[in-house]
N, C-alpha and C positions, 0 to 999 in steps of 0.2 A: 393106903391113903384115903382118908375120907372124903366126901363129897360135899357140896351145899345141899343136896338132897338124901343124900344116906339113911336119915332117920327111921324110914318107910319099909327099910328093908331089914332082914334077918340076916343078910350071907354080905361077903364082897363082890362089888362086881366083875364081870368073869375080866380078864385081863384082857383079850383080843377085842371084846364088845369098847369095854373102856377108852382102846388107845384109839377104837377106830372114831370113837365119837369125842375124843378130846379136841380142844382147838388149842390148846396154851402155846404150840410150835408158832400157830401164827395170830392169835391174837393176843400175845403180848405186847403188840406195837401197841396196844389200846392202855398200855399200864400207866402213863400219865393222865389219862382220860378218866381213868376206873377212880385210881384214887384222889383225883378232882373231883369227881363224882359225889364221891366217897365225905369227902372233907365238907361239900356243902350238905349233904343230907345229915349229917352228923350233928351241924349248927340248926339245920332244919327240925330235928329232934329235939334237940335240947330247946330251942324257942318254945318248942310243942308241948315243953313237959314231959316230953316222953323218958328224954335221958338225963339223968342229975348235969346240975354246970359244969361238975368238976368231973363228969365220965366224958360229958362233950370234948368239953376241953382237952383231956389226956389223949380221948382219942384224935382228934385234933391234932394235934402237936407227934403222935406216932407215925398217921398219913403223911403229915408233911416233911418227917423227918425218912421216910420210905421214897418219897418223889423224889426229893434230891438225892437221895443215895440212887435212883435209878437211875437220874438225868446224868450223875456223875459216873457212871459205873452201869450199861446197857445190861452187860456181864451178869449182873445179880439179878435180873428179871427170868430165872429161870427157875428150873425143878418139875417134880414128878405130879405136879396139879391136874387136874382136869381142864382149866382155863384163869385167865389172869384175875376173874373175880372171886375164882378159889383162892390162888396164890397170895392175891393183898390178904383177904379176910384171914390165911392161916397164919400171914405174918403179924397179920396186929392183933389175933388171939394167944399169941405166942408172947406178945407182949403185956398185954393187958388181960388178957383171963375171961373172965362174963362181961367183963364190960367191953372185948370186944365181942363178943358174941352179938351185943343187943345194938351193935349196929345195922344190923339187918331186918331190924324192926321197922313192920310196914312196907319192906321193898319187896321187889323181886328181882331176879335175875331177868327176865323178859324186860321190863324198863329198862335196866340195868345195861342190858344192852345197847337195845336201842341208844340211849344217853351218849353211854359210850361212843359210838360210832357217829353222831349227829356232835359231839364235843370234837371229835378227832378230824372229821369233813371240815367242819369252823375253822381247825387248827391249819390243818396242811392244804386247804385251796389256794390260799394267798402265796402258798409260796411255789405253787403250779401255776400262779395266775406272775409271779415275777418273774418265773423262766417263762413264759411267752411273750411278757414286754419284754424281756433280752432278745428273742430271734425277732421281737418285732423291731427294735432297733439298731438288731446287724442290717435286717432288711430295705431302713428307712438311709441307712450309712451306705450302705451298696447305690441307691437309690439316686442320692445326694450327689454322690463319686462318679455318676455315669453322666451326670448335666444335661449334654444334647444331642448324647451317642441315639442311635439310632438301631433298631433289629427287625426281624420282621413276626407280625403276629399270626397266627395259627387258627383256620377251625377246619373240622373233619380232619385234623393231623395235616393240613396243607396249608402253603405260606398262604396268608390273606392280605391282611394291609400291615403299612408302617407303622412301627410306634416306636417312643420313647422308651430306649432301654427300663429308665425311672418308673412309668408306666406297668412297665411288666412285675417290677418288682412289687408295686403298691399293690398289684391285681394280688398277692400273695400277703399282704398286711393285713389288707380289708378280712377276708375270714378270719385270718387269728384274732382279732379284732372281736370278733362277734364268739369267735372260742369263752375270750376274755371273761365276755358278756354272761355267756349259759354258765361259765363257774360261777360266777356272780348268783347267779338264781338258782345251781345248786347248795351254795352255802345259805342261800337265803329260806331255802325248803326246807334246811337243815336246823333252823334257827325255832322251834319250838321243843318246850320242859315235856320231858316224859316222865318225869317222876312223879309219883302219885297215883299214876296208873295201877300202881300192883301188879299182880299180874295178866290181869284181865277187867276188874271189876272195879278197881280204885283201893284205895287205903280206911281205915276204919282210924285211923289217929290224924288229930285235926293239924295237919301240916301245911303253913301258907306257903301253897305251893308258888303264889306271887315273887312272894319275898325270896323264894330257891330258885326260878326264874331269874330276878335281880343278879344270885348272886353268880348263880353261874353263866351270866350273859347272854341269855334268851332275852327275846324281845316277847315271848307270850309261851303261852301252855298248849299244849294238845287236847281237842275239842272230844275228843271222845275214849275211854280207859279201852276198849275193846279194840279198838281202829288203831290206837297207838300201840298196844303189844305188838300189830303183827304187820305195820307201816313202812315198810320198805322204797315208798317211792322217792326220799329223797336222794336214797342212792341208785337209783336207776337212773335219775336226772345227773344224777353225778358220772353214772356212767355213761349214760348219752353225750355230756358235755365232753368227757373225755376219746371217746369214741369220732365226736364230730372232728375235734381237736387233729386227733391220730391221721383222719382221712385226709386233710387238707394239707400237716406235714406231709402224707405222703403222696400228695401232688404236686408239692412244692421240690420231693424229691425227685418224684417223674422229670417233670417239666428240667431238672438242672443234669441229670443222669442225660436225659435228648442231648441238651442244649450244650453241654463239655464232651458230646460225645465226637470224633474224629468226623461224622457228616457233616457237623454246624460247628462245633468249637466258637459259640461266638463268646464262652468263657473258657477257664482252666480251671480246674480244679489244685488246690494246695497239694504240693507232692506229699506233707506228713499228714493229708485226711482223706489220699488215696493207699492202694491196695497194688501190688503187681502180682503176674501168674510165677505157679511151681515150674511150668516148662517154656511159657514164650515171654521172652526179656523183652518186647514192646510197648507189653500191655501197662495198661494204666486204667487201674478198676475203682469207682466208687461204692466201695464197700460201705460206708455209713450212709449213703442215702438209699441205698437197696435195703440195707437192714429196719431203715424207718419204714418203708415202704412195705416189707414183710412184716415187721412187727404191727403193722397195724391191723391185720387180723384179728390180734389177742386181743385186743382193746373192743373191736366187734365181736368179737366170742364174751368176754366178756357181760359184756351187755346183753347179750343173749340168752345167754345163758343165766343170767337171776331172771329174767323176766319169764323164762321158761321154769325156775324154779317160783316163781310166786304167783301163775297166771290160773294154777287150778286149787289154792290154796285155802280151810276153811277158815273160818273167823278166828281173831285169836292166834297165839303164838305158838310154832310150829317149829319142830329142830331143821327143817327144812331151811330156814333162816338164817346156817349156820355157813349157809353158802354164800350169806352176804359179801365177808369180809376178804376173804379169797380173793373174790372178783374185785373189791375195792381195792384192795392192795396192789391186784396186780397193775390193776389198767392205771394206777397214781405212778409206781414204777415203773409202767413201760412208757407212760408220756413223760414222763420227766427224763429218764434216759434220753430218750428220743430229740426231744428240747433241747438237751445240751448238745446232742451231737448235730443237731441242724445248725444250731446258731457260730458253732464253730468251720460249719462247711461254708456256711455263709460269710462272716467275715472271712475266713481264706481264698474268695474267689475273685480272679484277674478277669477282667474285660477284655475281649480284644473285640477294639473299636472298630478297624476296618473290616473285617471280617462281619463281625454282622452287620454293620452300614452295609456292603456289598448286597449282603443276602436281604435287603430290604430294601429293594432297587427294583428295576427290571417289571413286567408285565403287572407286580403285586399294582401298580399305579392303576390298574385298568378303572378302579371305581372313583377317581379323581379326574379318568377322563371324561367319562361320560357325568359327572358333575360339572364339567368345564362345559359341555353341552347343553347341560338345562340351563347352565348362566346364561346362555345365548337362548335359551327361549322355547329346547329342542325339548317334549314332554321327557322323562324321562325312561319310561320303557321302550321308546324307541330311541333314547341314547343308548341305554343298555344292546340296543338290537344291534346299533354303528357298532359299539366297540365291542364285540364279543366277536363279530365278523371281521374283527380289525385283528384283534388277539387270535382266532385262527390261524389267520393269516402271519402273525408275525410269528407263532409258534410253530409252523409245518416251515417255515424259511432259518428257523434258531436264532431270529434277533429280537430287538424289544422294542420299547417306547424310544430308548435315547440315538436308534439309528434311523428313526426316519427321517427324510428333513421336512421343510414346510410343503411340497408341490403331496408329497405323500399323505401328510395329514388331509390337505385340503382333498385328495382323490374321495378319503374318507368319508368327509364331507363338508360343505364350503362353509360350514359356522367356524372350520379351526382357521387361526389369527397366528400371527407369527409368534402373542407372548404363551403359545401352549407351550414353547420348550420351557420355560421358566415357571411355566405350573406344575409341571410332571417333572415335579422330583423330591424325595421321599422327607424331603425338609419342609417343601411347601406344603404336601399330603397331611402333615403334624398338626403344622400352623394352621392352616383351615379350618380345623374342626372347629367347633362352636360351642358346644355342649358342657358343662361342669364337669361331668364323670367321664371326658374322654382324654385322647393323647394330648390333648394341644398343651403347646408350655407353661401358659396361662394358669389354663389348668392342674396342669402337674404340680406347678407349682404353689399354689392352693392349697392341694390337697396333701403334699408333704408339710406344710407349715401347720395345716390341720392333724395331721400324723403326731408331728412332733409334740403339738401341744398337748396331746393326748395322752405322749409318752411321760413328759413335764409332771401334766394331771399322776400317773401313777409313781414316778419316781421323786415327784417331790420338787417348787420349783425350782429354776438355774433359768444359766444363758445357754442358749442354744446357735453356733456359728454353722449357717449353712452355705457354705461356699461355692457349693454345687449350683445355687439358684441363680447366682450370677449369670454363670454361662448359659443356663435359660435364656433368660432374655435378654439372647442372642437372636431368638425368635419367638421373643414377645414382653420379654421384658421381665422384671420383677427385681425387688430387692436383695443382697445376698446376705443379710444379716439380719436378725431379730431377738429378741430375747422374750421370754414367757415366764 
């Protein structure tokens, strides 16, 4: 088998050296890309003078007729190649003879690459970035469905205050959100012409590299032929983006693994996106959110690993770079696996309302108390100082806020009023807040109608029925319908 570099040498090369430095197993996914590639530098030539019209042309019309046998038929993108830019070139020399030979006139394999890889990030972020509007709108539907359910929220792993089921869930939109976003600016990293680089130095045939920009949908060129051979950062942005992505699913898995776990159950998990054991018939395991949760290692190795491959590298293009595609492939694969199996544990999962109402009851009220104290005038570190000697107390005795009666509060101290029992309670705790980005219904609801429109903005518009919102403002109001 020959090579795109063979010329240079007397013998073949040795067989073991070869297979270990071939990439064709895996980057053939790039073979729409190559021969894209391929088609516009083709016309790019022939503009140039470089290839007669009617050599452009045939070759032309062979690439295109290559793509769709690939697009139709995955199956055919193989053989004994060194990599997919051997493969097309031996198939469209097989067709056409010298003329295609002098497709390769002016390029390199080093652009060639690059190209590649910066056409295929263009290709497939959008459709990474439409499986994250999916779990972002199992999540906004979860959201919607829970109205004015109530649970309790968490720091250092201990309950803290009240919130909005709905709240909790948003707390997990907002970063895929900003996921959304870094793909966004890795495709846009990704969005400059490497052709014309050569391999290093630039090209010696006058090619409007403009006009090859136009066509293959770059918004501009690469500012320098040496810096572009050996430019990897747009895929380490890509892998960061994916990377960030992985870590927040798999908090999102944490957080539902706790929360369906037999301590809180204040959800279920779908029996057909749970697991049970080989030996105890009780169990009820979340195996897909543990697997996201593991797998997002890969996605941080990953990333790690090209940056460890490109951090000691000298100018110029290096077979070290051969480590790009690996890690791209994998870490597009393992979020998107990932994606679908979240959004499916997501819509499968049942609320049980009284149960985490319950669990969002009780002592968590203590910073509503001593807010009901500065209303009266009391500073507030020494409300803090009442109620914390108040919660000792109710905690060494095993009761809470809802058993004391009023001679009790007032022991506490003489600013509590008879309406504290109707402050301290995890409805009024909601309502209270004030804030944009907090629990209150107000708010929630806001910021779901903001969600939505968002989703709107990517999926294209429509009417959006949120029914959910109604029952908000139960406690505070708002409309249960809108359309965007």
């Amino acid at each position: 088998m020959s090579t795109l570099w063979s010329g240079r040498f007397d013998a073949a090369p040795d067989a073991a050296a070869f297979e270990f430095g071939a990439s064709f197993r895996f980057d053939r996914r790039l073979f729409e890309d190559d021969v894209t590639g391929s088609i516009a530098w083709a016309r790019a030539l022939a503009n140039a003078g470089v290839l007669a019209a009617e050599e452009g042309r045939d070759i032309e019309q062979v690439l295109m007729e290559l793509r769709e046998r690939g697009r139709s038929d995955p199956a055919f993108v193989d053989g004994p190649d060194e990599d997919v830019h051997t493969f097309v070139e031996r198939l469209l020399v097989e067709r056409l003879g010298d003329a295609g030979r002098r497709l390769h006139t002016g390029r390199s394999r080093n652009e060639q690459v690059s190209l590649d890889l910066r056409l295929y990030l263009r290709r497939r972020i959008p459709v990474l970035q439409r499986a994250i509007v999916a779990v972002v709108g199992a999540i906004v539907s979860q959201a919607e469905a829970a109205g004015t359910a109530l649970m309790p929220s968490f720091t250092h792993f201990r309950p803290a205050q009240p919130v909005l089921v709905a709240h909790f869930f948003l707390s997990h939109a907002a970063p895929l959100r900003r996921d959304h976003a870094r793909l966004t600016r890795a495709r846009e990293e990704a969005d400059a012409l490497p052709l014309g680089s050569g391999a290093i130095a630039g090209t010696a045939y006058a090619v409007d590299v403009d006009a090859l920009a136009r066509d293959l949908g770059f918004s501009g060129v690469v500012s320098n032929s040496i810096d572009a051979s050996s430019d990897r950062d747009f895929a380490v942005t890509f892998l960061y983006a994916c990377a960030m992505a992985m870590v927040h699913l798999s908090r999102l898995a944490e957080d539902l693994i706790i929360f369906c776990g037999d301590e809180h159950r204040f959800f279920e998990l779908s029996d057909a996106l749970s697991t049970g054991s080989s030996m105890m018939p009780q169990k009820k395991n979340p195996d897909p959110l543990e697997l996201v949760r593991g797998r997002s290692g890969r996605t941080i190795g990953h990333l790690v690993g090209l940056l460890t491959t490109i951090k000691g590298l000298p100018s110029g293009y290096n077979k070290d770079l051969q480590e790009d595609k690996e890690a791209v492939f994998g870490a597009e694969d393992t979020l998107a696996g990932c994606l679908a199996s979240v959004q499916s544990v997501v819509e499968g999962l049942t609320l049980n309302r009284d149960r985490a109402a319950a669990a969002a009851s009780g002592l968590l009220l203590a910073t509503d108390v001593a807010d009901y104290l500065v209303g009266r005038g009391m500073p507030f570190r020494r409300a803090h100082e009442v109620v914390a000697a108040l919660v000792r107390k109710l905690a060494a005795e095993g009761r809470d806020f809802e058993a004391l009666s009023l001679d009790d509060w007032r022991a506490a101290s003489p600013l509590f009023d008879s309406d504290i029992v109707a402050r301290v309670t995890p409805a009024a705790s909601v309502a209270a807040k004030a804030t944009p980005q907090s629990t209150a219904p107000l708010a929630v609801e806001a910021r779901l109608e903001e969600v939505r429109r968002w989703l709107t903005r990517q999926l294209g518009a429509g009417c959006w029925v949120l029914g959910a919102l109604g029952a908000l403002g139960a406690l505070g109001g708002g409309c249960a319908r809108y359309c965007v």
